[in-house]
C-alpha positions as a Markdown table, in Angstrom:
| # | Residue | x | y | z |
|---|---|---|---|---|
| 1 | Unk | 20.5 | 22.6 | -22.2 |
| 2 | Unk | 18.2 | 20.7 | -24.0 |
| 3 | Unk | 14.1 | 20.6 | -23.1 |
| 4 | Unk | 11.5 | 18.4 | -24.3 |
| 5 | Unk | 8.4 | 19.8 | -24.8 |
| 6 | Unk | 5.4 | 17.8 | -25.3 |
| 7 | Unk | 4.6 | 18.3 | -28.8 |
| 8 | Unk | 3.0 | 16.3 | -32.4 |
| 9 | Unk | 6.1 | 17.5 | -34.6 |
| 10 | Unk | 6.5 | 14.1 | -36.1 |
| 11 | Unk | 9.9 | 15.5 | -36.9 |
| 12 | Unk | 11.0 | 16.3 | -33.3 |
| 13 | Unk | 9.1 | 13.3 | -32.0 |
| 14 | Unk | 11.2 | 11.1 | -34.2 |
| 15 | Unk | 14.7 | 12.9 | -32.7 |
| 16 | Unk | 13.5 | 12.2 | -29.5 |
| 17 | Unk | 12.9 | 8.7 | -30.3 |
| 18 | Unk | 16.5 | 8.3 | -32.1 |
| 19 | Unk | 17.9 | 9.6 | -28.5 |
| 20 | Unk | 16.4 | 7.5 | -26.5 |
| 21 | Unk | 16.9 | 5.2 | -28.8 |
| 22 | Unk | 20.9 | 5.4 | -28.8 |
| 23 | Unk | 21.1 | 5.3 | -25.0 |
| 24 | Unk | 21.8 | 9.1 | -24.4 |
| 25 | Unk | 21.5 | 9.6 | -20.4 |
| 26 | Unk | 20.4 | 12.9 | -20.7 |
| 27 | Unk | 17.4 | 12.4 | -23.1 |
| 28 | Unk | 16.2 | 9.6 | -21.0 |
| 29 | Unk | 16.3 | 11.8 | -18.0 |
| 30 | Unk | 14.3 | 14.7 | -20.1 |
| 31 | Unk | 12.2 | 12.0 | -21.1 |
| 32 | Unk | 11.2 | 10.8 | -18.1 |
| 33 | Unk | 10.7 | 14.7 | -16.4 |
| 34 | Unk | 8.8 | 15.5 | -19.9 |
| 35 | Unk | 6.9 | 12.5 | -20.4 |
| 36 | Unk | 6.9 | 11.1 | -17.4 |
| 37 | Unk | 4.9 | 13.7 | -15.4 |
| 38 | Unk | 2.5 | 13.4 | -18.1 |
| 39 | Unk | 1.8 | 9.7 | -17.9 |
| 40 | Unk | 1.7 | 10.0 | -14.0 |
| 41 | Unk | -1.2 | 12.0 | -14.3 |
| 42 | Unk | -2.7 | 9.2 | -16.7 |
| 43 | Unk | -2.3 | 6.8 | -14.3 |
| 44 | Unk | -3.3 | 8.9 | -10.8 |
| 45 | Unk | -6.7 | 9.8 | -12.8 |
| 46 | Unk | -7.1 | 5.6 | -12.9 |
| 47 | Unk | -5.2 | 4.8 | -9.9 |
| 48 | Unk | -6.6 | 7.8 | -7.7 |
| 49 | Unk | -3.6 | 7.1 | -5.3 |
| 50 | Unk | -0.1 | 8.7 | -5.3 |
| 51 | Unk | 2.0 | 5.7 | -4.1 |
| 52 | Unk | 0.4 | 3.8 | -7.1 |
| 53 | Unk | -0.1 | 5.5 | -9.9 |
| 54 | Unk | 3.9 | 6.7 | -9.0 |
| 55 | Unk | 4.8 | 2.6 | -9.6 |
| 56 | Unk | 2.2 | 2.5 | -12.7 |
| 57 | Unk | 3.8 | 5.2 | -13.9 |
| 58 | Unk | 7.7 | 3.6 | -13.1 |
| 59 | Unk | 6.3 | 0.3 | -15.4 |
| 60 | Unk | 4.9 | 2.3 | -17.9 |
| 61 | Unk | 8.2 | 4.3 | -18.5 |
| 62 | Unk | 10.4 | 1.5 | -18.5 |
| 63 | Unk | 7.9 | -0.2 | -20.8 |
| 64 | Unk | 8.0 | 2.9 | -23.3 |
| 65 | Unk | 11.6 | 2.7 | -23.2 |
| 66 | Unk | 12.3 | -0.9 | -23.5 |
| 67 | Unk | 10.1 | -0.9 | -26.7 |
| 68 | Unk | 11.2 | 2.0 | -28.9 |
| 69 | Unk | 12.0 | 0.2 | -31.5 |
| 70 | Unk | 8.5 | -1.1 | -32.1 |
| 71 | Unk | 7.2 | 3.0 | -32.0 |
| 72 | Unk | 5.4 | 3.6 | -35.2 |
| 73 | Unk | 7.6 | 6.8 | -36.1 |
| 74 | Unk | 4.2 | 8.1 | -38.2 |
| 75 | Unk | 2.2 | 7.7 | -34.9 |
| 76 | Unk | 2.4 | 10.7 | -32.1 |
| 77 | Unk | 5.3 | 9.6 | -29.3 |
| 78 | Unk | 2.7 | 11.3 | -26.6 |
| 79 | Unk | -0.5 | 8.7 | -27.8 |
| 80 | Unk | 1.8 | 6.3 | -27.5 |
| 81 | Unk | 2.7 | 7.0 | -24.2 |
| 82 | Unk | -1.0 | 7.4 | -23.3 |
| 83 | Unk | -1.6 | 4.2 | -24.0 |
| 84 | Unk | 0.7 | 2.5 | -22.4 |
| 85 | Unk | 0.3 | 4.2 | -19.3 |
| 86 | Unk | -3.2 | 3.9 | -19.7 |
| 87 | Unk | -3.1 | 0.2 | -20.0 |
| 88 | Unk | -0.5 | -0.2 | -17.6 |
| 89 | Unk | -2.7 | 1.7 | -15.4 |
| 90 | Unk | -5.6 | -0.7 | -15.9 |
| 91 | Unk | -3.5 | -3.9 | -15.5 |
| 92 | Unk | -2.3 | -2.5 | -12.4 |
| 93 | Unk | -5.5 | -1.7 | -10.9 |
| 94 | Unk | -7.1 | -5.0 | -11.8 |
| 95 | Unk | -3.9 | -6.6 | -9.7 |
| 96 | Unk | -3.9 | -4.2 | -6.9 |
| 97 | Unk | -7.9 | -3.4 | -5.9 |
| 98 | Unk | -8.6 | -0.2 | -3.8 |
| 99 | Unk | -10.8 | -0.4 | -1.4 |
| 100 | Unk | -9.6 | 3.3 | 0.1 |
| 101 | Unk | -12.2 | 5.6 | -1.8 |
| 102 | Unk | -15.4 | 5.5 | 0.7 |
| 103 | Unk | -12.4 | 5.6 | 3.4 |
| 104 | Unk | -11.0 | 9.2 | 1.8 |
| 105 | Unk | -14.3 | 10.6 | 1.7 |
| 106 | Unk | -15.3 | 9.7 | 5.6 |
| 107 | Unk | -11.9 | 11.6 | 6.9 |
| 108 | Unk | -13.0 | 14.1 | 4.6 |
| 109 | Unk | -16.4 | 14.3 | 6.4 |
| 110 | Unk | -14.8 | 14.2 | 10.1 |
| 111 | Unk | -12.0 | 16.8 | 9.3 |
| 112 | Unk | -14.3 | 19.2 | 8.4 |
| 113 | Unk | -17.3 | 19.7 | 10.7 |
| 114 | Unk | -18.9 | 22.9 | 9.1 |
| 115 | Unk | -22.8 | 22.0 | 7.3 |
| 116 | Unk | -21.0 | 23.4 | 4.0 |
| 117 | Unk | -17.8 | 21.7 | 3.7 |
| 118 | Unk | -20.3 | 18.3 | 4.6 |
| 119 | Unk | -22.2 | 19.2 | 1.7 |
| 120 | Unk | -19.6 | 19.0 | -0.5 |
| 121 | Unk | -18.0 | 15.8 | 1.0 |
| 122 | Unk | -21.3 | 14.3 | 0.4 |
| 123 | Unk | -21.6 | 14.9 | -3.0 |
| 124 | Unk | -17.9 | 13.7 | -3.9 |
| 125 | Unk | -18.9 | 10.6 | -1.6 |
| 126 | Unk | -22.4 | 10.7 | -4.1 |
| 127 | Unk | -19.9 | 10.9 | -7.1 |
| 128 | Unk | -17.3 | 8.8 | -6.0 |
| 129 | Unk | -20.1 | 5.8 | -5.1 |
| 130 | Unk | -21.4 | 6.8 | -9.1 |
| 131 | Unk | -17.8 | 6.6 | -10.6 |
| 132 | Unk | -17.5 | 3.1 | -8.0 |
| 133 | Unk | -20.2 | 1.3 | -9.8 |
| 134 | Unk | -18.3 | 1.5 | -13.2 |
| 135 | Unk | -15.9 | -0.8 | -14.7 |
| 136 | Unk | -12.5 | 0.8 | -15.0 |
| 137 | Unk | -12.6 | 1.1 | -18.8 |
| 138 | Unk | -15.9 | 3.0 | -18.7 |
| 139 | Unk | -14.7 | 5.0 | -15.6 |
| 140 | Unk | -11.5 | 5.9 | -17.7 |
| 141 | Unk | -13.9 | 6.9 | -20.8 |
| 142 | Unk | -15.9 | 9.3 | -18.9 |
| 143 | Unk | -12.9 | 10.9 | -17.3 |
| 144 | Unk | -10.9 | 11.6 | -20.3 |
| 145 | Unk | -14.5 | 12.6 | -22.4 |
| 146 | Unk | -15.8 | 14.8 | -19.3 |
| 147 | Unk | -12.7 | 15.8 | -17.5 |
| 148 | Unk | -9.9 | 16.0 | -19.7 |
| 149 | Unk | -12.1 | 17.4 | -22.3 |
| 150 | Unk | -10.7 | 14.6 | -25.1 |
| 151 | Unk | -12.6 | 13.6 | -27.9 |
| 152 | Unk | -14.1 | 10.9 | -29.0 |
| 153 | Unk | -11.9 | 10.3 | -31.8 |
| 154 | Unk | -9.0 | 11.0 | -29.4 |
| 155 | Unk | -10.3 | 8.7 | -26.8 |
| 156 | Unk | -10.8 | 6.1 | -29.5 |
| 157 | Unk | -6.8 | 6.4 | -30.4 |
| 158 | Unk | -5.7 | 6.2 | -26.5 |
| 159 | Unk | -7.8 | 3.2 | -25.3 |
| 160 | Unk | -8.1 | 1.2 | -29.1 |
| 161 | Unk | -11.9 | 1.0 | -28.7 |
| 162 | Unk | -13.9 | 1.7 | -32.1 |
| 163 | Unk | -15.7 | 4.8 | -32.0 |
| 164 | Unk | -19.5 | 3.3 | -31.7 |
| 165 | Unk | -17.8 | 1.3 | -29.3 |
| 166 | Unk | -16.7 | 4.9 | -26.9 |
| 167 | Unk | -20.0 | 6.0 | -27.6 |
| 168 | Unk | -22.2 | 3.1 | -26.3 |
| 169 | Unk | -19.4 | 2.9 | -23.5 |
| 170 | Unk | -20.3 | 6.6 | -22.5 |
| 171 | Unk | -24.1 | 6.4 | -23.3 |
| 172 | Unk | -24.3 | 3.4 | -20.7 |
| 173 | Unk | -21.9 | 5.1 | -18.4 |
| 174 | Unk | -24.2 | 8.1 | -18.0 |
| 175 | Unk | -27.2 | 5.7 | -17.8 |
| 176 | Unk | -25.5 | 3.8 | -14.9 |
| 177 | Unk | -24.5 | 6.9 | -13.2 |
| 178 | Unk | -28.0 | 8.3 | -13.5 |
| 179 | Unk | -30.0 | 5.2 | -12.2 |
| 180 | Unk | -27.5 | 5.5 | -9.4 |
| 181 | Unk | -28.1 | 9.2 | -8.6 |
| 182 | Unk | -31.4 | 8.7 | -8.3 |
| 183 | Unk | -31.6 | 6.1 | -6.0 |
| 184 | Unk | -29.1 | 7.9 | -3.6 |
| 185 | Unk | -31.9 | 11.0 | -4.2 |
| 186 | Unk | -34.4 | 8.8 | -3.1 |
C-alpha cells in the first residue's frame, strides 16, 4: 500500500504529479486523504466554519486536480496546494460572508457561567472583534506569520505578495489590532 506523505522531494512530488496525472484512482484517493486534510486546515483557518471550509476545500481539490498539467514540476506540489486553497478560500469568503463569529463567542459566554471560563470567552470575543476589523488578506497574513509560525519569505510564496509588501501588511495589522485593543481597554 502506497502512502503519500507531505514532503519537498521534487523527485517524489513529481511521481505524485505523473499519477494523478494518468488518472490512477488510488493516487487521487491518497491525494486527497494526504493533501486534502492539509488544505482543509488552510481553508478552516480563513473560513473559521466546518461546513465551509469542507466545500472550499472540495473546490480547491478539484481545482488542483483539474490543472496538473499547468504545475511547475520545479515548484513544491504542497505551495501549490496552499495557494490554491488559500485563494480558493478567500474567493469563497468574499461570496459567502459570516456573520456567525460574535454569535460563537455569546453561546460560549452562556454555556459557561463560571467568572473564569467568562474571562476567557471575553478575551476570544476581544480577539475575535481585533481579527473582525481586518481585511481577509491581512487576517490570513497574521495567522500564518503568528499562528502557523510561517515565514515571511514563506508567506510571500503562499499568498504572491512581495515581501515589503507582507511586511507593511503585518506592521499595519498589528497597528490596527492595537488601536483596537485599546479602545476595548478603555
Amino acid at each position: 500500500m502506497r502512502i503519500f506523505v507531505i514532503m519537498s522531494n521534487n523527485a517524489d512530488e513529481r511521481n505524485i504529479v505523473n499519477q494523478l496525472q494518468t488518472g490512477d484512482r488510488r493516487a487521487i484517493s491518497e491525494f486527497i486523504d494526504t493533501y486534502g486534510k492539509f488544505m482543509y486546515n488552510v481553508a478552516f483557518r480563513i473560513l473559521g466554519q466546518v461546513p465551509d471550509a469542507e466545500e472550499a476545500t472540495q473546490d480547491a481539490v478539484l481545482k488542483v486536480l483539474k490543472n496538473l498539467q499547468s504545475f511547475d514540476q520545479h515548484s513544491s506540489l504542497k505551495a501549490w496546494c496552499y495557494t490554491i486553497a488559500y485563494r480558493t478560500a478567500i474567493d469563497y469568503k468574499r461570496k459567502v460572508k459570516n456573520h456567525q463569529d460574535i454569535t460563537k463567542v455569546d453561546h460560549l459566554i452562556s454555556q459557561y457561567n463560571t467568572e473564569e471560563t467568562a474571562e476567557i470567552a471575553d478575551q476570544k470575543f476581544q480577539i475575535n472583534s481585533m481579527m473582525k476589523i481586518l481585511d481577509d488578506e491581512s487576517k490570513a497574513i497574521i495567522t500564518m506569520y503568528y499562528l502557523e509560525e510561517k515565514k515571511i519569505k514563506e508567506i510571500t510564496e503562499f499568498t504572491g505578495l512581495t515581501v515589503s509588501n507582507v511586511k507593511i501588511k503585518l506592521h499595519r495589522a498589528r497597528k490596527l489590532m492595537a488601536e483596537t485593543l485599546k479602545k476595548i481597554s478603555i
